[in-house]
Residue frames as qw, qx, qy, qz and C-alpha x, y, z in Angstrom:
[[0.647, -0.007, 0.598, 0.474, 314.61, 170.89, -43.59],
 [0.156, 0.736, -0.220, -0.621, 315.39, 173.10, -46.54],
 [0.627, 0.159, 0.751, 0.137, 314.86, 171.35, -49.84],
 [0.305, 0.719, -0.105, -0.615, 315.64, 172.43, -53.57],
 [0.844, 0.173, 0.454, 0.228, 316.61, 171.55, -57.10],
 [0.101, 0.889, -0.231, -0.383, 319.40, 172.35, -59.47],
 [0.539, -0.035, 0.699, 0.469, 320.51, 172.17, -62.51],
 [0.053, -0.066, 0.286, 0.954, 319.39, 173.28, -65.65],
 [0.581, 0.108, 0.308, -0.745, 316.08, 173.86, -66.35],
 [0.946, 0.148, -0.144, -0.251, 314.01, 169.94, -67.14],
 [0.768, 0.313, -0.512, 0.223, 316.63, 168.95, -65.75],
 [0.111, -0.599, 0.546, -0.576, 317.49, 169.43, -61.90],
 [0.475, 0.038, -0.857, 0.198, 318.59, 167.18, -59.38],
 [0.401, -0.835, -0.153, -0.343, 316.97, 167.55, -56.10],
 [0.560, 0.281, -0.547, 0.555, 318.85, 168.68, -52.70],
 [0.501, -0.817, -0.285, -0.028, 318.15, 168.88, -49.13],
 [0.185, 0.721, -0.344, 0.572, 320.40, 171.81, -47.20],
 [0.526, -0.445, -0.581, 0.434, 321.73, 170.65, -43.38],
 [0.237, -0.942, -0.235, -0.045, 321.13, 172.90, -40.79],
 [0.645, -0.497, 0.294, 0.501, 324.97, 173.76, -41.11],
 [0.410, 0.681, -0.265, -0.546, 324.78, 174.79, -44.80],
 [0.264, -0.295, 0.858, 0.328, 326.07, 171.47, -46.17],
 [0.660, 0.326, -0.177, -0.654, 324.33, 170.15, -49.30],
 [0.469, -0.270, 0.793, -0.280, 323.06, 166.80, -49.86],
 [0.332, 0.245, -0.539, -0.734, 322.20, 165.08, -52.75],
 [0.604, 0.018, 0.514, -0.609, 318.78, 163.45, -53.07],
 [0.496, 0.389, -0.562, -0.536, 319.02, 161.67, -55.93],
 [0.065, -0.055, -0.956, 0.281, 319.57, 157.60, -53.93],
 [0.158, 0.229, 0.586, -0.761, 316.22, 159.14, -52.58],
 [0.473, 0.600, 0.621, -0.174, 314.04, 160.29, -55.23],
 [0.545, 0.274, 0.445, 0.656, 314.26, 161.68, -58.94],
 [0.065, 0.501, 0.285, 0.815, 312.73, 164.76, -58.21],
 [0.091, 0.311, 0.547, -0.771, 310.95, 167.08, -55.63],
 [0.310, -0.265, -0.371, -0.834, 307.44, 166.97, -57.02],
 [0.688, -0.381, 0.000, -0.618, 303.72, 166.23, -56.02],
 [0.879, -0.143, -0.448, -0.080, 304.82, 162.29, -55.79],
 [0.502, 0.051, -0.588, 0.632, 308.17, 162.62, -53.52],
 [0.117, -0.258, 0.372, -0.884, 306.39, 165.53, -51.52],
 [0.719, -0.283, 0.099, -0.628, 303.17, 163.19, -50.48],
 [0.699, 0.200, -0.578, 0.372, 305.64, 160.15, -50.05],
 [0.103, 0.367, -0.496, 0.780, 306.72, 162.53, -46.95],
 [0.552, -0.537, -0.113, -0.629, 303.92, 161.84, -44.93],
 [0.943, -0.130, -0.306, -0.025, 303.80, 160.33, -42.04],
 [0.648, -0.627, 0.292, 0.319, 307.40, 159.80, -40.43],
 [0.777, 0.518, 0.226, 0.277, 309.02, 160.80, -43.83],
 [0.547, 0.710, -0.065, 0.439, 310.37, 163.62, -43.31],
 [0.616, -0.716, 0.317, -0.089, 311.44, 163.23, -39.73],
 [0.925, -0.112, 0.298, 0.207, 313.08, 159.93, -41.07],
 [0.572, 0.743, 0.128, 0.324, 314.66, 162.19, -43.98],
 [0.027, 0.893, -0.203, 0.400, 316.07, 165.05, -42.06],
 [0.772, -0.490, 0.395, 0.089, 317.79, 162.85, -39.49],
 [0.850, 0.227, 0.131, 0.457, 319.71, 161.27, -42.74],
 [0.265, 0.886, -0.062, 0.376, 320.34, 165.00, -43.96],
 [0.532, -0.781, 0.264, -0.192, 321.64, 165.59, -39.78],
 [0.669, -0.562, 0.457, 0.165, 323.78, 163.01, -39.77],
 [0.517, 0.621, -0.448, -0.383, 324.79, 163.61, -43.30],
 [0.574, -0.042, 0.811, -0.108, 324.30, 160.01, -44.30],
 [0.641, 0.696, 0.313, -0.075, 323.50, 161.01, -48.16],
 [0.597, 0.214, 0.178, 0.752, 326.34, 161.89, -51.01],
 [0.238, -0.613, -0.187, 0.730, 327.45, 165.82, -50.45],
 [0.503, 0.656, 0.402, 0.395, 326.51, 167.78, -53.66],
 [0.485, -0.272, 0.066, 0.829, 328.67, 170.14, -54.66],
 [0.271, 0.870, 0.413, -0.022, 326.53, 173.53, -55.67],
 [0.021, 0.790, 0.040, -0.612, 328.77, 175.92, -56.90],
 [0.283, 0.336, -0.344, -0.830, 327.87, 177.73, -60.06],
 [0.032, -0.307, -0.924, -0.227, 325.00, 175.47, -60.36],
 [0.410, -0.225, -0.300, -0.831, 321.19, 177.04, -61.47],
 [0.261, 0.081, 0.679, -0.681, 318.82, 176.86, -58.75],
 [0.162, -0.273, -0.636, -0.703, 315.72, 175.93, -59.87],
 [0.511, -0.454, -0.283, -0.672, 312.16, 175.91, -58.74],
 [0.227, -0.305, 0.905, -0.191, 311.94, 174.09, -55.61],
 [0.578, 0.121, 0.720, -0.365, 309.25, 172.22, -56.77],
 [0.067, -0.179, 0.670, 0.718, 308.71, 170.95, -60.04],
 [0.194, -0.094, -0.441, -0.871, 305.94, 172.11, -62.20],
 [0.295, 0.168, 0.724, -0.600, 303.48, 172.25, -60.09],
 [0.129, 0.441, 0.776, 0.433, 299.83, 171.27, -61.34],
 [0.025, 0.786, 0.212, 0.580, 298.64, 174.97, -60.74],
 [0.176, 0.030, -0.419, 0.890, 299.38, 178.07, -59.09],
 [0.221, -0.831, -0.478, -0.181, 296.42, 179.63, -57.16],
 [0.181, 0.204, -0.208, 0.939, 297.07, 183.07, -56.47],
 [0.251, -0.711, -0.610, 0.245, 295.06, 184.78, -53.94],
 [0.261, 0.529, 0.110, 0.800, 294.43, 188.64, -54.54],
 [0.334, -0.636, 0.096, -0.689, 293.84, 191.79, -52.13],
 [0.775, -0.483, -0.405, -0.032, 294.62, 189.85, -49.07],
 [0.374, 0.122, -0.316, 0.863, 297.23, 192.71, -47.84],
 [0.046, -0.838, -0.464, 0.283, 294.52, 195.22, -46.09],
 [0.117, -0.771, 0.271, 0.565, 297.32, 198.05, -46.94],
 [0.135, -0.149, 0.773, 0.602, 297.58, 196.83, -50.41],
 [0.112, 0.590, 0.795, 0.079, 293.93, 196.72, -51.04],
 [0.205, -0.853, -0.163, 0.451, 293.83, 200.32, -49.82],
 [0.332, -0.580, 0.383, 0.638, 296.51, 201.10, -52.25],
 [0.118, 0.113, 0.827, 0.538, 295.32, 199.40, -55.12],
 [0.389, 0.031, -0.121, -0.913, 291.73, 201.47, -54.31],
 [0.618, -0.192, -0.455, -0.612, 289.97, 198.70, -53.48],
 [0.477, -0.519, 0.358, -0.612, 287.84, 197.14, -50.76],
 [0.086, -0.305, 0.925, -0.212, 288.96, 194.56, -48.35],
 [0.648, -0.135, -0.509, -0.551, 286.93, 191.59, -49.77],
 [0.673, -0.236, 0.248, -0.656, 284.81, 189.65, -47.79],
 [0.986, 0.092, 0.134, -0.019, 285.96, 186.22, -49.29],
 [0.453, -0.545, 0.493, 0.505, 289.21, 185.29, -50.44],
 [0.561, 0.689, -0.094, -0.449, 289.84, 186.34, -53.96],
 [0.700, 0.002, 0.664, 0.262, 290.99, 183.22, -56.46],
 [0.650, 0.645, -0.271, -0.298, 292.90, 183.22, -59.72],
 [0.769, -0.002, 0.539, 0.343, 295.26, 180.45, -61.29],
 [0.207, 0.843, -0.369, -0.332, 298.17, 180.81, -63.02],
 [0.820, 0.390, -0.414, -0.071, 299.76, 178.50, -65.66],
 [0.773, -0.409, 0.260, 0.409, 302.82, 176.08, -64.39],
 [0.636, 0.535, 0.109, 0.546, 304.32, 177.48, -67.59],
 [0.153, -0.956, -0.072, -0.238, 304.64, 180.42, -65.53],
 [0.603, -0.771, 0.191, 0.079, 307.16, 179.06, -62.82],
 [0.757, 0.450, -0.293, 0.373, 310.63, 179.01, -63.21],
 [0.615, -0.288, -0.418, 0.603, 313.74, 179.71, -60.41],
 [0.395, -0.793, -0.311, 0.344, 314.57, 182.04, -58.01],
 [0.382, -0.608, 0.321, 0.617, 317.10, 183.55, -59.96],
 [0.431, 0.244, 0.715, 0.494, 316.23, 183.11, -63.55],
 [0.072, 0.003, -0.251, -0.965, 315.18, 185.96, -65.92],
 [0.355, 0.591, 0.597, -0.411, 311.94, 187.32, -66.01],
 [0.237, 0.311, 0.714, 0.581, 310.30, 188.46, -69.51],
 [0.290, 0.444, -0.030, -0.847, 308.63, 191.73, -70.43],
 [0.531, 0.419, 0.725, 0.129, 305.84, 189.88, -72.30],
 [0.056, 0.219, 0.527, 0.819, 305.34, 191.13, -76.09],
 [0.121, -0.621, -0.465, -0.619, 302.78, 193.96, -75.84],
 [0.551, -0.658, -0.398, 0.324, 303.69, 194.60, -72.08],
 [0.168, 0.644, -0.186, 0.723, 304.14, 198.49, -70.60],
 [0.420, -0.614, 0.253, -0.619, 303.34, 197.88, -67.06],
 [0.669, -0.114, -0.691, 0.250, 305.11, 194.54, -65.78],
 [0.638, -0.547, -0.001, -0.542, 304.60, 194.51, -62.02],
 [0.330, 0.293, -0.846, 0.298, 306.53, 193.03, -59.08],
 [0.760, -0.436, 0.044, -0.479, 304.41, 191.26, -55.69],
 [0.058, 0.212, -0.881, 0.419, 306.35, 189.58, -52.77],
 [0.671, -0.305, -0.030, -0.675, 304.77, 187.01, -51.53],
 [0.490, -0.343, 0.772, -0.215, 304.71, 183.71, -49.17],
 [0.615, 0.208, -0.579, -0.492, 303.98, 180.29, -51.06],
 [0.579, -0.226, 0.685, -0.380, 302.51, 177.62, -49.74],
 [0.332, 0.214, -0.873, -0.287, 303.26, 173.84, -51.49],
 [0.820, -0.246, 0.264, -0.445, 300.98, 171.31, -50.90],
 [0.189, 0.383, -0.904, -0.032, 301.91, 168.01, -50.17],
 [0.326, 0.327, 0.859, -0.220, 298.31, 165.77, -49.45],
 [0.227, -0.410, -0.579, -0.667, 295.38, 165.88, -51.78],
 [0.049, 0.182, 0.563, -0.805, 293.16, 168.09, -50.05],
 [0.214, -0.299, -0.516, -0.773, 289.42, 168.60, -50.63],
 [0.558, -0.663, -0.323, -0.381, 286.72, 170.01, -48.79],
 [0.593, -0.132, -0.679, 0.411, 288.43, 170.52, -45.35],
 [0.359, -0.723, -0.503, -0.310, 286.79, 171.23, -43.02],
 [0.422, -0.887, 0.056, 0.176, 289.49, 173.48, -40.27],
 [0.216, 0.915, -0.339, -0.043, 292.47, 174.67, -39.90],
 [0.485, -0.405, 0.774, 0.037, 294.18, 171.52, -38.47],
 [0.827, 0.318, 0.462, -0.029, 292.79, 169.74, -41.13],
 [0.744, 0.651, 0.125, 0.082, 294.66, 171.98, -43.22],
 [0.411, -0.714, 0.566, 0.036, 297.97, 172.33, -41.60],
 [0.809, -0.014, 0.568, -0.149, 297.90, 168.72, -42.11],
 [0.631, 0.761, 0.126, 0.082, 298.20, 169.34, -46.25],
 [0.343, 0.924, -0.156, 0.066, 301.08, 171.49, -46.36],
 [0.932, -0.112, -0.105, 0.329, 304.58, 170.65, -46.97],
 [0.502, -0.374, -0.065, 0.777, 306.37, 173.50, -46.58],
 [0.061, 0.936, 0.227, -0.261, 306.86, 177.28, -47.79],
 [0.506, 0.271, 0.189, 0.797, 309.05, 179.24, -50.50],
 [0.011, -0.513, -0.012, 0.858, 308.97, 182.76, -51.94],
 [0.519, 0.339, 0.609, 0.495, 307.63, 183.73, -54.64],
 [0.005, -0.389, 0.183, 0.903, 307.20, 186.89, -57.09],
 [0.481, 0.600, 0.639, -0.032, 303.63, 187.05, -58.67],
 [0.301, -0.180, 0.435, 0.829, 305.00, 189.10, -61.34],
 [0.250, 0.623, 0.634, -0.383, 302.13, 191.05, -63.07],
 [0.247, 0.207, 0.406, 0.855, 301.56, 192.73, -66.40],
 [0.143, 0.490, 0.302, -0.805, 298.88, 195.68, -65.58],
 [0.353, 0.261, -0.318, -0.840, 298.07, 196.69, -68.43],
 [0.395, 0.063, -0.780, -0.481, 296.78, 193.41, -69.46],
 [0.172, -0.117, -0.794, 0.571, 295.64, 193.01, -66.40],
 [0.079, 0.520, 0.277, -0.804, 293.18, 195.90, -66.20],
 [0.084, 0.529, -0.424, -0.730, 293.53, 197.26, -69.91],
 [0.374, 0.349, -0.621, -0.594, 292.06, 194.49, -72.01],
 [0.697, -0.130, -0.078, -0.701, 288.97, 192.98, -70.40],
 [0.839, -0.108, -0.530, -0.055, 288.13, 189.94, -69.01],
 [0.802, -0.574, -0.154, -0.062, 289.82, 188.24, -65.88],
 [0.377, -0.816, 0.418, 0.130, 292.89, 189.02, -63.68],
 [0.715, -0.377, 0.496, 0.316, 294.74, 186.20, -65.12],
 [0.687, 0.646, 0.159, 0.291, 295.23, 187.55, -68.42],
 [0.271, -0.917, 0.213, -0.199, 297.99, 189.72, -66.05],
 [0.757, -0.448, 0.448, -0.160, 298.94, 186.97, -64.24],
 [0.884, -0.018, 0.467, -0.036, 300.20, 184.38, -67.04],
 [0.736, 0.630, -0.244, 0.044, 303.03, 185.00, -69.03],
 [0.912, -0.009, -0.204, 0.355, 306.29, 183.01, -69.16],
 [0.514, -0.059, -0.473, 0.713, 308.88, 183.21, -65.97],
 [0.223, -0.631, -0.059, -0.740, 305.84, 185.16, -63.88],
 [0.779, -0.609, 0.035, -0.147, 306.05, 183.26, -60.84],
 [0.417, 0.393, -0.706, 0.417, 309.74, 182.55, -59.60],
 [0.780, -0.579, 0.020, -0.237, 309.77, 180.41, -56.93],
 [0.862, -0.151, -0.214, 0.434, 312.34, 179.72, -54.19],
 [0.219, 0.545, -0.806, -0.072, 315.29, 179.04, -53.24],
 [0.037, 0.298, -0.863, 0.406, 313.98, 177.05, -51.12],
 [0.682, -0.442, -0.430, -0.393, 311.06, 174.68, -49.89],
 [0.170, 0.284, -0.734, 0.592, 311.08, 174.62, -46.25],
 [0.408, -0.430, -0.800, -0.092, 309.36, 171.97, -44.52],
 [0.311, -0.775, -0.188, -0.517, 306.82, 173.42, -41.67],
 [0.765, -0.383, -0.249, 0.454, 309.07, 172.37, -38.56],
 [0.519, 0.561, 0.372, 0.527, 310.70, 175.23, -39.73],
 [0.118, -0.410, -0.180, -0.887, 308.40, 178.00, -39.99],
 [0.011, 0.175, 0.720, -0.672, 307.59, 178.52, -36.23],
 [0.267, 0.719, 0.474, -0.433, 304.26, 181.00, -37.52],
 [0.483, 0.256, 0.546, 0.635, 303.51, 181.42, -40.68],
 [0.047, 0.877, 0.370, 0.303, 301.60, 184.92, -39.90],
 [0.467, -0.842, 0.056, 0.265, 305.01, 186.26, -38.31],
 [0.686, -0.046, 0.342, 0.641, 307.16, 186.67, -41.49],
 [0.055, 0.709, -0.297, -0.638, 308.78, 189.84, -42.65],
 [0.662, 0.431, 0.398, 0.467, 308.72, 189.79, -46.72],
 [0.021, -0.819, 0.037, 0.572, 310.69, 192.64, -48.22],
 [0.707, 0.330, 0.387, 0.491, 311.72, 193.21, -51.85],
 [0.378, -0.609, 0.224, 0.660, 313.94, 195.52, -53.49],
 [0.784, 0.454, 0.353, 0.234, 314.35, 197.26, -57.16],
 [0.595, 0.550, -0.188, 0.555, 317.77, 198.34, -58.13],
 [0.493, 0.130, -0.631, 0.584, 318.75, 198.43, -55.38],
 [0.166, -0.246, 0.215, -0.930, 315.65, 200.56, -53.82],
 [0.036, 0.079, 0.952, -0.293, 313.59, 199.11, -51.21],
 [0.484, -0.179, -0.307, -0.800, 309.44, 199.42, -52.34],
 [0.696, -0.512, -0.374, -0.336, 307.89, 196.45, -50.38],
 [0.092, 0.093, -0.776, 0.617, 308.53, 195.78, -46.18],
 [0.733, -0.280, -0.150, -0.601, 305.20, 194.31, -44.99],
 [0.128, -0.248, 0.877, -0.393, 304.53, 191.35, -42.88],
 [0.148, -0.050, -0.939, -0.307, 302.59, 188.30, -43.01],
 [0.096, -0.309, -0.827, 0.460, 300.63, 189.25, -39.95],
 [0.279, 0.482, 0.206, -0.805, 298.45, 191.79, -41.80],
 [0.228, -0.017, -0.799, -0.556, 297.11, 189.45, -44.18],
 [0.744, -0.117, -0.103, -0.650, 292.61, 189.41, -44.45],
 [0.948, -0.175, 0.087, -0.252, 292.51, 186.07, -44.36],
 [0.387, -0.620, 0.680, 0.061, 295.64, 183.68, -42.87],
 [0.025, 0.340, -0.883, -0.322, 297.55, 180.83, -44.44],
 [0.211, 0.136, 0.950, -0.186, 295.42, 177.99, -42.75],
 [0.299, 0.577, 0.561, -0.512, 292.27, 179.59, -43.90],
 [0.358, 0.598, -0.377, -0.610, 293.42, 180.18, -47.68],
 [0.059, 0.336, -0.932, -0.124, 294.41, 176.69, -47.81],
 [0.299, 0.282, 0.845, -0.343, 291.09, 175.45, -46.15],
 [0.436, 0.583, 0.265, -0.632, 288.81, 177.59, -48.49],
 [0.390, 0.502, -0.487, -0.599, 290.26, 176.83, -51.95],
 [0.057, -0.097, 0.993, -0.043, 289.70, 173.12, -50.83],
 [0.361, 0.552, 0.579, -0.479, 285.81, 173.98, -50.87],
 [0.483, 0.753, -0.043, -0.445, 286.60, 175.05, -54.76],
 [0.799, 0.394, -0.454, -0.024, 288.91, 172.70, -56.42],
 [0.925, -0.310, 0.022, 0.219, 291.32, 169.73, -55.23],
 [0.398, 0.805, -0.438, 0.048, 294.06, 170.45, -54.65],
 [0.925, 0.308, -0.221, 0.031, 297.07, 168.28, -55.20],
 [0.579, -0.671, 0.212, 0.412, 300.64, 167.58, -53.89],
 [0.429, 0.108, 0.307, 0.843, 303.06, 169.94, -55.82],
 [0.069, 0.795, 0.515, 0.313, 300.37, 171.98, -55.97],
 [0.316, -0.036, -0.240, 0.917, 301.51, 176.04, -54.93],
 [0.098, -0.887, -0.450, 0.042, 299.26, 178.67, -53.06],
 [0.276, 0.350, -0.025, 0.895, 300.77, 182.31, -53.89],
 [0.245, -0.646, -0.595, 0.411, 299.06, 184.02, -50.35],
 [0.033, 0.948, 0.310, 0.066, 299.35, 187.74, -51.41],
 [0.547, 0.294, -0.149, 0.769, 301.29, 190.77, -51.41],
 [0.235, -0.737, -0.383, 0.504, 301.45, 194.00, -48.78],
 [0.261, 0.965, -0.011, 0.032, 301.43, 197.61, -50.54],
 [0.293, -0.703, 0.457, 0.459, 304.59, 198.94, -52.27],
 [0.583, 0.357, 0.613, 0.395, 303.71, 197.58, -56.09],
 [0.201, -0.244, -0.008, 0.949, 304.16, 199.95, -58.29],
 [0.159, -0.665, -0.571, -0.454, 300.46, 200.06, -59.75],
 [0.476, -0.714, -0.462, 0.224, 300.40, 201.65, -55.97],
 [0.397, -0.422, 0.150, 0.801, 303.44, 204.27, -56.31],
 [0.345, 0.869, 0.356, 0.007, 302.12, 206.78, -58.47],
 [0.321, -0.890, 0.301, 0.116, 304.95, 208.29, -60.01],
 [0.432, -0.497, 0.720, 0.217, 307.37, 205.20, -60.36],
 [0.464, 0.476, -0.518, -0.538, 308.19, 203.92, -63.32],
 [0.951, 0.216, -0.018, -0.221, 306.93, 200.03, -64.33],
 [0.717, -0.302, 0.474, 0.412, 309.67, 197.04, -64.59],
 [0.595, 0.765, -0.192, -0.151, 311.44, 197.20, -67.84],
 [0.958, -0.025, -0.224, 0.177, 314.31, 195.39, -69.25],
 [0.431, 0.289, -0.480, 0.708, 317.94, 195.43, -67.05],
 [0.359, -0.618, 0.346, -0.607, 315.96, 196.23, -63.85],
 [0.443, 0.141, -0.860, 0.210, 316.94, 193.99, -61.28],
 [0.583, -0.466, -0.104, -0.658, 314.30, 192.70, -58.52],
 [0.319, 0.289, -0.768, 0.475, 315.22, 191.21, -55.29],
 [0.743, -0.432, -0.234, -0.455, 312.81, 189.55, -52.60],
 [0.254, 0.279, -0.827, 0.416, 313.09, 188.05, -49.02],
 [0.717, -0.364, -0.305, -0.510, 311.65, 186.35, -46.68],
 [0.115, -0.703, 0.665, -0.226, 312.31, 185.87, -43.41],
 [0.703, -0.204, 0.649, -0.210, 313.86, 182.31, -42.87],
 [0.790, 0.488, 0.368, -0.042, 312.90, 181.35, -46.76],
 [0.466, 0.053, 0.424, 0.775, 316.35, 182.94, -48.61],
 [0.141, 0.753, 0.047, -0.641, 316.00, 185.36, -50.97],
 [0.608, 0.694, 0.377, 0.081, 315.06, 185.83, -55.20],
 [0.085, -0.578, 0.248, 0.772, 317.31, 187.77, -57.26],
 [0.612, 0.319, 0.615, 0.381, 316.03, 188.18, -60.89],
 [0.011, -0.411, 0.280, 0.867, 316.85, 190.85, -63.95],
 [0.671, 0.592, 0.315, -0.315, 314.28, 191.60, -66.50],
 [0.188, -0.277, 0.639, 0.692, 314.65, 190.91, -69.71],
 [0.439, 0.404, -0.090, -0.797, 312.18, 191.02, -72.94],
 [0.683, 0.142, 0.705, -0.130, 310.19, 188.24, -74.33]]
C-alpha cells in the first residue's frame, strides 16, 4: 500500500494509492498520516486497510494539481545515519566506522517531495544525499534483533538529506549544524508499507542535477543494513511512531566531485528510488 498527503502545507489530507493508480481518500479513516494513525496499523490494520483501498470501498480523491506533501507528518525527529555507503566514506576520505554514526535533524526540516529547497543565509556549499527512509510505526526501545525490529517499521519513502558543508565542516562543533536548515529533508512521495518492499538491501537509489546524473548506488552496499540501524538507535533513544530513519547515501555528493560546483539557486535536483517514486525539487534562497 502506497500512502501520502496533500494539500497545502498544515494542511494535507491523507491518501492511500491502489495498486492500479487510483487515489483514495483517507479522510472517513483518519485526519492525518502521523505517529497515531501509523501505530493504529498494527496488527491486522493495514491488511484490513488495503483490502478497502483493493476494492476501492473509500471516496476517490481527485489529485490533480494538488501539493504533495510529506508522507508523514512532522515527524518527532529525523535520525540521520552518516558514512554508511563504504564508497561514500571512501569519497568523503573517511574510514568505514565501526558503529553506526548518529545525528538528528529538526522536523522543521521536512517538507514534500517536490517543494523548494532553501540556500540557507550564509550558505556556499548546499549539498544533495539520496537516501532510503525508514518511518517508524511502534515505539521501539532497546530491541534486541532484527525481527524485533522489522516488527517497528511501517514502511519506506525517499528522502534528500540536503547538507550545507560549509557549516557542516567550516564552523565547529557537530554535523548537525549542516544538517538543519529549513526544507533539508524532503520526504516522499510516498510511504510504502513493507509488503511492498520485497528487500530493503536490493534498492537502486539514483539522483540527478539538471538534468546530470551524480548518484547510482544501491542499498546493498550499505556498512550496516536497515534492520540493524533501526535495532541500534533503539539502544540510544526511543523511538516513536512517525518517527523517520534517513539510512545514508552512496558516493556521488558533490563534497566528493572535486571540481563540481555546490547547489545554488534555480538548480533543479531529482531523486529515485526503486519502487518508492521519485523527488523533484528547485533551489531557491532563504
Amino acid at each position: 500500500m502506497k500512502l501520502l498527503r496533500v494539500g497545502p502545507p498544515g494542511a494535507e489530507r491523507p491518501v492511500a494509492l491502489a495498486q492500479d493508480g487510483t487515489a483514495y481518500d483517507l479522510s472517513g479513516v483518519t485526519a492525518d498520516i502521523d505517529g497515531g494513525f501509523l501505530a493504529g496499523l498494527d496488527g491486522s490494520g493495514p491488511a484490513e486497510l488495503a483490502g478497502r483501498v483493493a476494492a476501492g470501498r473509500l471516496p476517490v480523491a481527485d489529485l490533480a494539481g494538488q501539493r504533495v506533501g510529506p508522507p508523514v507528518a512532522r515527524p518527532g525527529k529525523v535520525v540521520g545515519i552518516g558514512l554508511n555507503y563504504r564508497d561514500h566514506a571512501a569519497e568523503a576520505g573517511a574510514a568505514i566506522p565501526d558503529e553506526p554514526v548518529i545525528f538528528l535533524k529538526p522536523s522543521s526540516t521536512v517538507v514534500g517531495p517536490y517543494d523548494e529547497v532553501l540556500v540557507p543565509r550564509g550558505g556556499e556549499k548546499t549539498d544533495y544525499e539520496a537516501e532510503l527512509a525508514v518511518v517508524i510505526g511502534r515505539t521501539a526501545r532497546y530491541l534486541e534483533d532484527h525481527a524485533a525490529a522489522a516488527g517497528v517499521i511501517a514502511g519506506y519513502t525517499i528522502a534528500n538529506d540536503v547538507t550545507e558543508r560549509a557549516f557542516q565542516f567550516e564552523r565547529g562543533g557537530q554535523w548537525d549544524k549542516g544538517k538543519s536548515a529549513e526544507t533539508f529533508t524532503p520526504l516522499g512521495p510516498w510511504l510504502v508499507t513493507p509488503d511492498e518492499v520485497a528487500d530493503p538491501q536490493r534498492l537502486a537509489l539514483r539522483l540527478w542535477v539538471n538534468g546530470e546524473q551524480r548518484q547510482d548506488g544501491s542499498t546493498e552496499r550499505m556498512v550496516f543494513p536497515v534492520l540493524e540501524l533501526v535495532r541500534y538507535a533503539s539502544h540510544f533513544m526511543v523511538l516513536e511512531p512517525g518517527d523517520v530513519i534517513i539510512t545514508g547515501t552512496p558516493a556521488g555528493v558533490t563534497l566528493g566531485r572535486p571540481g563540481t560546483p555546490y547547489l545554488v539557486p534555480g538548480d533543479v535536483v531529482e531523486i529515485e528510488i526503486d519502487g518508492l517514486g521519485r523527488q523533484r525539487q528547485v533551489l531557491g534562497k532563504a
